[in-house]
N, C-alpha and C positions, 0 to 999 in steps of 0.2 A: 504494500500500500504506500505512498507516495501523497505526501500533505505538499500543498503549498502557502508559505506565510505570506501575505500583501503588506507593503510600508505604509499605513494610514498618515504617517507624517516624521516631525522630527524635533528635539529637543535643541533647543535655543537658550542663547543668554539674553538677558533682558534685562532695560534698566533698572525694573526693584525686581530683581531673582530670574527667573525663567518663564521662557514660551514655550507650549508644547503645541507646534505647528502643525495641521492637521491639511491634508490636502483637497485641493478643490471639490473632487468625486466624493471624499467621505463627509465634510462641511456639516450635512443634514444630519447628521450624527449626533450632532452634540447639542441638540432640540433638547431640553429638557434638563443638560446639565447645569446649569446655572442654579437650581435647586438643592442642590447638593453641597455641603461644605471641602469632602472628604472625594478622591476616588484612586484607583489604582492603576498605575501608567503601564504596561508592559511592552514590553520593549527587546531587540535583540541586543546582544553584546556581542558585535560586530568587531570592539577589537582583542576580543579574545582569544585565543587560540583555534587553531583547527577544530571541528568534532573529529574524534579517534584520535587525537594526537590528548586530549586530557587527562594528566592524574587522577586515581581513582582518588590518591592521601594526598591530604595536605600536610607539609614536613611540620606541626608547633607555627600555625599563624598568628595566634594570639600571644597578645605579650601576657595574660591572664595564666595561662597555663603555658605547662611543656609538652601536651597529649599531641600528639599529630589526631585530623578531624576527617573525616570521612566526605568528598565531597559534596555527596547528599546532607551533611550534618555542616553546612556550611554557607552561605551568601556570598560566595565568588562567582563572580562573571565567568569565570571559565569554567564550562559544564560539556557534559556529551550532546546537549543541547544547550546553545547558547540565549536561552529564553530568561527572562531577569522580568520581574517587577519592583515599580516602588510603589509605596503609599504616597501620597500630594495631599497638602492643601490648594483649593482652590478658590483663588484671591478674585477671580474675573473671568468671566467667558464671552468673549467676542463670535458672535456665531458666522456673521458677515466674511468675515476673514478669516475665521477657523483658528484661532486661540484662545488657549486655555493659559493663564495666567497661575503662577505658583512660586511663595518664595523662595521655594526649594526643590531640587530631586539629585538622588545621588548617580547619574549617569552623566558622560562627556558632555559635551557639545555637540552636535549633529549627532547622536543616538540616533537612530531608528522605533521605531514606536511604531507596534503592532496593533493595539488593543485599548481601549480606557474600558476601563469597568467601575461603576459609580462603588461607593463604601456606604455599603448598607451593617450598622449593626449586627441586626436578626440574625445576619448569616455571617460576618465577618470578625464580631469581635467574641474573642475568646478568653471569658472571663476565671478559670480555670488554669489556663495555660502555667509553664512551666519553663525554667531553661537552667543550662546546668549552673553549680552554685560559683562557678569561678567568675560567670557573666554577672552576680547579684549587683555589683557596682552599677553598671550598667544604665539607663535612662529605663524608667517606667513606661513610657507614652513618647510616640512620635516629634509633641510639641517637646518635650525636654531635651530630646537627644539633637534639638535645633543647638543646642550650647554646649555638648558636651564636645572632648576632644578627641575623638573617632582616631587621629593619627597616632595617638600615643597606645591605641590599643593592638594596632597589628606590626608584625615585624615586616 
């Protein structure tokens, strides 16, 4: 079987944070997102590595521990699929022009962006959840980890 992914658009820099530019053909898309605070960008991670050329382990990427991580038990762009999403806030939606306005997302510049999926609670937030205890320093919530310092956590 044989999938093919379509580029809906592409991540920008912007004067307060990020665009995520959406292209002409999809435009009617994004009807309805301006209701939403919250959505999930997905996206390829175009500069990653080959697929089949990926580490299953990552050698100890956290400064938190010494465990080498499983690439499944990881947030690295380099995956046997190089499929990635982030969570966004979104600050503004221009439907006219096809932007989505947010002051943050952790991909490059020109990303590729496959997918918006709006962030519905119901189904998305997972009040249960769990991670291992070296992460407890960690940020709680999306709006915290706008301040934390992400560089000092990986090698």
């Amino acid at each position: 079987m044989t999938h093919v992914l379509t580029v809906i658009g592409k991540v920008c820099p912007a004067e307060r944070g990020f665009e995520i530019r959406i292209g002409e053909a999809f435009r009617q898309g994004l009807t309805g997102l301006t209701q939403f605070s919250h959505a999930f960008v997905v996206w390829l991670a175009n500069s990653a590595e080959a697929p089949g050329k990926v580490p299953l382990v990552c050698p100890a990427p956290y400064t938190a521990c010494n465990q080498d991580v499983g690439i499944f038990a990881s947030r690295s762009p380099a995956r046997p699929n190089p499929i990635c999403f982030s969570a966004i806030a979104i600050t503004g939606v221009d439907l006219k022009n096809g932007c989505i306005m947010t002051p943050y997302i952790d991909t490059f510049p020109e990303t590729q962006v496959i997918d918006i999926k709006p962030y519905f609670p119901a189904s998305d937030l997972v009040s249960t959840a769990h991670i291992p205890a070296h992460f407890s320093h960690w940020p709680k919530s999306y709006e915290e980890s706008a301040h934390f310092d992400w560089s000092a956590e990986f090698r």
